[in-house]
N, C-alpha and C positions, 0 to 999 in steps of 0.2 A: 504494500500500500504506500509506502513510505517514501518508495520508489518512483512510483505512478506519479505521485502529487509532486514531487522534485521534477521530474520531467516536465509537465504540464507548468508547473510554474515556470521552469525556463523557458518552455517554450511560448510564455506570456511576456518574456524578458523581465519576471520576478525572481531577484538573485538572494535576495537578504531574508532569513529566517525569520524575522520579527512578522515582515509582511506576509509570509509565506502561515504562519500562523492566526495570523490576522485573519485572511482570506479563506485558514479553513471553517473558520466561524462565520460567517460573512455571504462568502458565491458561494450558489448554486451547484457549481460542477466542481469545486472543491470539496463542498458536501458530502457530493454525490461521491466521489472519490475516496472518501476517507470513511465511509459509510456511517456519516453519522457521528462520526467518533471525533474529537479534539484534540488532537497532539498538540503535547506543548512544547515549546522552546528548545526546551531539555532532550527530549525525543529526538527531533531533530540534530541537533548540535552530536548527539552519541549516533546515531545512524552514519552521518558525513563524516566523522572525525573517524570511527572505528571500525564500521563496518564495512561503508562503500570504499573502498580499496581500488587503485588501479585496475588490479585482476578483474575483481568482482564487479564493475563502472564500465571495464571490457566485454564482458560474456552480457552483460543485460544489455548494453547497446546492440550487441551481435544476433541476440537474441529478441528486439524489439524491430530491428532492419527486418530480422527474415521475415516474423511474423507480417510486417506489413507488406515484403512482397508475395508473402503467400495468400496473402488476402487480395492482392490485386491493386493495394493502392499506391505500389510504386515499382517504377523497373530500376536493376542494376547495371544496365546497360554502357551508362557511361556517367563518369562526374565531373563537373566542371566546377573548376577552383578560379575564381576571381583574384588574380595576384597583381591587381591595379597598382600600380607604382608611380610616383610622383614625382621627377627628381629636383632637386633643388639646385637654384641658380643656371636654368636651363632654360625656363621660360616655357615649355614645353610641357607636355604628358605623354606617358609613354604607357601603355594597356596592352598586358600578358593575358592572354587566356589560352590556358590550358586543357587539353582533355586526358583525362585518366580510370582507371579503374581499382576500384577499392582493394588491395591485396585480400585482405581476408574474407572478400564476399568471393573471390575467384573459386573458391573452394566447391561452388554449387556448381 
């Protein structure tokens, strides 16, 4: 769960646990999310600091990519990384795009 709503928050561009607890008291799909339940601060703060580990922040991304392309709502076809770059005392801009493929989706 704790998971879910860290994501969703990010991906609301909500980074700070205060708000992030805030909001589960508060919206609708946080609510919905945390079923009901109110984690406090503390919750939080021991989840991110202890639990969610590189490894384990790995395998749930890896593991939320595939689910959504098995569900159809996304391909891995190809990713494009924006490496806009700006240079200084040029007067100019200069715009990289690249196309690539995720190493570790290669695996399907």
């Amino acid at each position: 769960m704790l998971y879910g709503v860290i994501t969703y928050a990010n991906m609301r561009d909500v980074r700070t646990v205060d708000r992030i607890v805030d909001l589960c008291q508060r919206d609708l799909a946080f609510i919905w999310l945390t079923k009901g339940e109110k984690p406090q601060r503390d919750v939080f703060y021991e989840f991110k600091g202890k639990k969610l580990t590189g490894d384990v922040l790995d395998e749930l991304n890896y593991q939320f990519l595939r689910r959504l392309k098995n569900e159809g709502l996304i391909t891995l076809k190809e990713l494009y990384i924006d490496g806009t770059k700006i240079e200084a005392n040029a007067n100019r801009y200069t715009f990289v795009w690249r196309g690539t493929l995720m190493d570790m989706l290669i695996m399907w």
